[in-house]
C-alpha positions in Angstrom: 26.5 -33.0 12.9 29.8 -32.9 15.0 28.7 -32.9 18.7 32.1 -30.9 19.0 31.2 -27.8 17.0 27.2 -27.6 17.7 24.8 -28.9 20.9 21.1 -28.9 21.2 18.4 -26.9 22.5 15.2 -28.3 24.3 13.1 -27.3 21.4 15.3 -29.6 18.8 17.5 -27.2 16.8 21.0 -26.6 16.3 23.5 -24.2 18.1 27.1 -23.6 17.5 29.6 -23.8 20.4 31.9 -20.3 20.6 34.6 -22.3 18.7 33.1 -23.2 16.1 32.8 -19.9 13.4 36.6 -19.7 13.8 37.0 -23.6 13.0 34.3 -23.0 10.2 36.6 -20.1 8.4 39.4 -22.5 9.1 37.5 -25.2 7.0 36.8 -23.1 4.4 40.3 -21.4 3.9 41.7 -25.1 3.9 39.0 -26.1 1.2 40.0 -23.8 -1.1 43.8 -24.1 -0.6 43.2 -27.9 -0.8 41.2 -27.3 -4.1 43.9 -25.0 -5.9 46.5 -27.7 -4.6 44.6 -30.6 -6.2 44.1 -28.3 -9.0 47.5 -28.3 -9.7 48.5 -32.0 -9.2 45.1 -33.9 -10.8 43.7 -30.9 -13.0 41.6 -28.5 -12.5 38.0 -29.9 -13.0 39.3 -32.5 -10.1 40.3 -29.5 -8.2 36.7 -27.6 -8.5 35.3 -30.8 -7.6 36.4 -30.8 -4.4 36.3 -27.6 -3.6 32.6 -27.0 -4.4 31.8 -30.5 -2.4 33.5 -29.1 0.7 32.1 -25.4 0.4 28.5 -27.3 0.1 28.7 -29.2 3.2 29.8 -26.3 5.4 26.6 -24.0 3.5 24.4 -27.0 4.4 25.9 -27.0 8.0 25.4 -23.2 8.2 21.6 -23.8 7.5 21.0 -26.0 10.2 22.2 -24.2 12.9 20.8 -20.9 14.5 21.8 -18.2 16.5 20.5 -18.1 20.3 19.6 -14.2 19.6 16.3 -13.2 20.9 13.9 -11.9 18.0 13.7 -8.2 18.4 10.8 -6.6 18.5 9.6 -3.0 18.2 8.8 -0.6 20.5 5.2 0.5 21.5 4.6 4.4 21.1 1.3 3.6 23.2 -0.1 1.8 25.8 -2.2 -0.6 23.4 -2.7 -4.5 23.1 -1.2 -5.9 19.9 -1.7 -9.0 18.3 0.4 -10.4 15.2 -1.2 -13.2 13.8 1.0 -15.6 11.5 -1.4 -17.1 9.5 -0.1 -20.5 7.6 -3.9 -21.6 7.6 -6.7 -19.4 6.3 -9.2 -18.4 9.0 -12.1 -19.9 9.6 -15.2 -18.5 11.6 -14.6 -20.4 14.4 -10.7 -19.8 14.6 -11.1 -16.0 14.2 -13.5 -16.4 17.3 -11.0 -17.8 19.6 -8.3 -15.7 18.4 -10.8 -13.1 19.1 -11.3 -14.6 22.9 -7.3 -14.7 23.4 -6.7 -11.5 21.9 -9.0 -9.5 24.5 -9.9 -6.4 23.1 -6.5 -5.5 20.7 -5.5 -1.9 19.7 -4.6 -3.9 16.3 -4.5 -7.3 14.9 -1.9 -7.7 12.3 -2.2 -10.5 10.2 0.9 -11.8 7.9 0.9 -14.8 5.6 3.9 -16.4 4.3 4.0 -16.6 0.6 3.9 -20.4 -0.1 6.2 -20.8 -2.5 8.4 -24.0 -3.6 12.1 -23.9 -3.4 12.1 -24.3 -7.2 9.8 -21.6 -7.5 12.2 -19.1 -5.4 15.8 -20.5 -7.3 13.4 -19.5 -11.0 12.2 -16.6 -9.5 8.3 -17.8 -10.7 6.9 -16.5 -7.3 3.7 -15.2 -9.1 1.2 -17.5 -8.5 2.0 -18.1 -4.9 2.4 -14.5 -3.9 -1.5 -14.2 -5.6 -2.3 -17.3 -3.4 -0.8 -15.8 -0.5 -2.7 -12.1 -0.8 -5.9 -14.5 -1.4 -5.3 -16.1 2.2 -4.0 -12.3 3.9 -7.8 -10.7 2.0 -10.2 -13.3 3.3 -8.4 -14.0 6.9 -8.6 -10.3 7.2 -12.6 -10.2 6.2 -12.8 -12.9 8.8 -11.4 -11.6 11.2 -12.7 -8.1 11.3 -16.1 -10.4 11.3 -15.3 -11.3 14.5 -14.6 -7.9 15.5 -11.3 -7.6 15.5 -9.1 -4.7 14.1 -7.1 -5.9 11.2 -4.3 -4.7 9.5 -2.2 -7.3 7.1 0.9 -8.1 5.2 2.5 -11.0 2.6 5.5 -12.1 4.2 8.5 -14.5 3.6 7.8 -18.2 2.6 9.5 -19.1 5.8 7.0 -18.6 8.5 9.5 -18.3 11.3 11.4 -15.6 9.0 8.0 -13.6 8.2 8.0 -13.4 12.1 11.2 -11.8 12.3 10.8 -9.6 9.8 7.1 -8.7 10.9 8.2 -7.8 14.9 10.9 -5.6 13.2 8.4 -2.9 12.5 5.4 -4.3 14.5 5.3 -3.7 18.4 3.5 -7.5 19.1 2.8 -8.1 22.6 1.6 -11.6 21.9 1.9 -13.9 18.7 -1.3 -16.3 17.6 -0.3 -19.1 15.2 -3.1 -19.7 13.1 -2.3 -23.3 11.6 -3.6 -26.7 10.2 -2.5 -30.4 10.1 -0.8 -30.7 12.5 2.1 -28.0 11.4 4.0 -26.1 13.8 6.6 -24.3 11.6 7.5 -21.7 14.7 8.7 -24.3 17.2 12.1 -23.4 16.0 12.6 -20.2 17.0 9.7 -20.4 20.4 12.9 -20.1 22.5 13.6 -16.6 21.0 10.3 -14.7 21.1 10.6 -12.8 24.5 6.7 -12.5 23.7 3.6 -14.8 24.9 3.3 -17.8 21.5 -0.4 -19.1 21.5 -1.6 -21.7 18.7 -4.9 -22.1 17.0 -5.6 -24.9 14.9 -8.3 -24.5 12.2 -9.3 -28.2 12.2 -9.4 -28.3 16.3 -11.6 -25.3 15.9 -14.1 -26.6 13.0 -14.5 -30.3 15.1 
């Protein structure tokens, strides 16, 4: 990654520098002129060629960066304490106790569960299985939770954790976030810098040692 176009943030991930979307259209104008041109002198399957490896990189070079946006979240239409929960773990007894001692006493405890799809899975569109694996997870967190006295509300979200957030704060008014996670995983650390809202983490194995 060209040190000239992106720099880094202190949590690791990608951000473009103000120049670089116009130097990005530039690249891909010049891509495609350069594959009509080749198209022209070497054939057309040459042509193609090129053009498609060039428009890849720059889609894979897209991916990797972010924008420095802060997630927006919705507005309360009370006073109460809300909790979303992104659960990438299943909860255990023991975690839905301590989310219970972080969360206080919550107006509402909204638990959403990525679907865990594999990228095949998603390009096929054979989601089935893993959306059923995912409302699994959502019912029994849920049950767990309430256990512990919480109030819980729930949702399947987007495979990508950090995208289910998003989406989730669109239409939730969070004034805190809980990770619920295991081994080690902490698929939110890219986009920390962005929630304007307190991030606290609970791991299911540090709970059940």
């Amino acid at each position: 990654m060209s040190p000239f176009l992106t720099s880094r943030d202190p949590e690791g991930g990608t951000r473009f520098r103000p120049l670089a979307i116009p130097l990005i259209l530039v690249a891909i104008c010049g891509s495609i002129v350069g594959a009509m041109a080749l198209g022209g002198i070497l054939g057309a399957g040459v042509g193609v060629a090129v053009g498609a490896l060039a428009a890849t990189a720059l889609v894979v070079f897209a991916a990797q960066a972010r924008p420095d946006q802060r997630l927006e979240v919705a507005e309360a239409a009370d006073g109460g304490h809300r909790v979303l929960v992104v659960a990438v773990a299943e909860a255990t007894a023991a975690s839905a106790q301590r989310i219970a001692d972080l969360a206080g006493a919550p107006t509402d405890v909204r638990v959403v569960v990525p679907v865990p799809s594999k990228r095949l899975d998603r390009w096929l569109s054979a989601e089935d299985e893993a959306r059923r694996e995912a409302e699994g997870r959502l019912a029994r967190s849920a049950g767990t939770l309430v256990a512990a006295g919480l109030p819980v509300s729930g949702s399947v979200g987007d495979h990508d954790p950090a995208q289910a957030l998003e989406d989730e704060l669109h239409d939730f008014a969070a004034d805190e976030v809980v990770l619920l996670t295991a081994n080690g995983k902490d698929p939110l650390a890219k986009v920390e810098s962005r929630i304007g809202i307190p991030l606290r983490r609970v791991s299911v194995e540090a709970e059940a040692g």
